[in-house]
C-alpha positions in Angstrom: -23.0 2.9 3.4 -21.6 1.1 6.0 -24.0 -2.0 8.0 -25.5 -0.7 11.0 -23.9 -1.0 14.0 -20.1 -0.6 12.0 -17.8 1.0 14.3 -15.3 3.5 13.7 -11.9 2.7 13.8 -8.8 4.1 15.0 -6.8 5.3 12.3 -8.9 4.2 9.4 -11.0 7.1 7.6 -14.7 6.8 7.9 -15.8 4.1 5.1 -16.8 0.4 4.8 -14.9 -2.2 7.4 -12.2 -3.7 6.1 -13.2 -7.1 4.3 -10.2 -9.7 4.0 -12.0 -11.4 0.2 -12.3 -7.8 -0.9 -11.1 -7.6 -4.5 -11.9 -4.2 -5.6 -10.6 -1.2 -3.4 -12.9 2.2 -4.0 -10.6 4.8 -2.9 -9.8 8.0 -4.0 -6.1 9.2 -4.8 -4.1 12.3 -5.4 -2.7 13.1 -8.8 0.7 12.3 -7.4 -0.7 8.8 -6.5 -1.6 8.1 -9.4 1.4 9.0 -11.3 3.2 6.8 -8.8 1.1 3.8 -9.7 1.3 4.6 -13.5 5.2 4.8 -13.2 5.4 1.5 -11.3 3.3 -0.3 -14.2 4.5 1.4 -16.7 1.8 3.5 -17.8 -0.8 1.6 -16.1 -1.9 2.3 -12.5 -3.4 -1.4 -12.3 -0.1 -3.1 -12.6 1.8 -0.5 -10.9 -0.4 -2.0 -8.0 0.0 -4.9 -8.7 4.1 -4.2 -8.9 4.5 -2.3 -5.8 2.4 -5.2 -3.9 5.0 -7.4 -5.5 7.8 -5.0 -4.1 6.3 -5.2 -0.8 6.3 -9.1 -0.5 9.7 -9.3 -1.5 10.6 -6.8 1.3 8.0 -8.1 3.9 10.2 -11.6 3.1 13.4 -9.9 4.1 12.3 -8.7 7.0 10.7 -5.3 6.4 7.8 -4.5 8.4 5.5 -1.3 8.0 6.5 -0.2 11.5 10.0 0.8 10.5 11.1 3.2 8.5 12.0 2.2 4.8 15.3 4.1 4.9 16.9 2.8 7.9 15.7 -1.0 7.0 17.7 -0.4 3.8 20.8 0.8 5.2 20.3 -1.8 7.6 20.6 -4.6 4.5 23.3 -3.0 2.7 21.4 -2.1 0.2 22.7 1.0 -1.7 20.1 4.3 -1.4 20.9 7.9 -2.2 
């Protein structure tokens, strides 16, 4: 449960604060999820994690940010998309 005196916040489902030195993450995901994680590490959803954070950094370096919209950042770098 979370400490007393935790406050909600906005946007975040009801759960524990956020914790920077967290290393586990207890969170429930859809069977779609999962097979997305799976995929990305080839059969495990552990490093599929651990592949789509690397994915992220590499875009985060180009100048992606979470704001914007994935497509239009990518059509934006002349990168190829269908």
């Amino acid at each position: 449960m979370p400490a007393k005196g935790y406050a909600p916040q906005p946007g975040r489902a009801p759960g524990m604060p956020e914790v920077m030195t967290a290393q586990n993450f207890n969170r429930r995901i859809s069977a779609e999820e999962a097979l997305i994680l799976a995929t990305a590490g080839d059969g495990s959803k552990t490093n599929g994690f651990r592949n789509l954070l690397d994915l992220y950094q590499e875009l985060h370096n180009m100048g992606y940010r979470c704001d914007q919209p994935l497509k239009e950042f990518l059509v934006g770098q002349e990168i190829c998309i269908n």
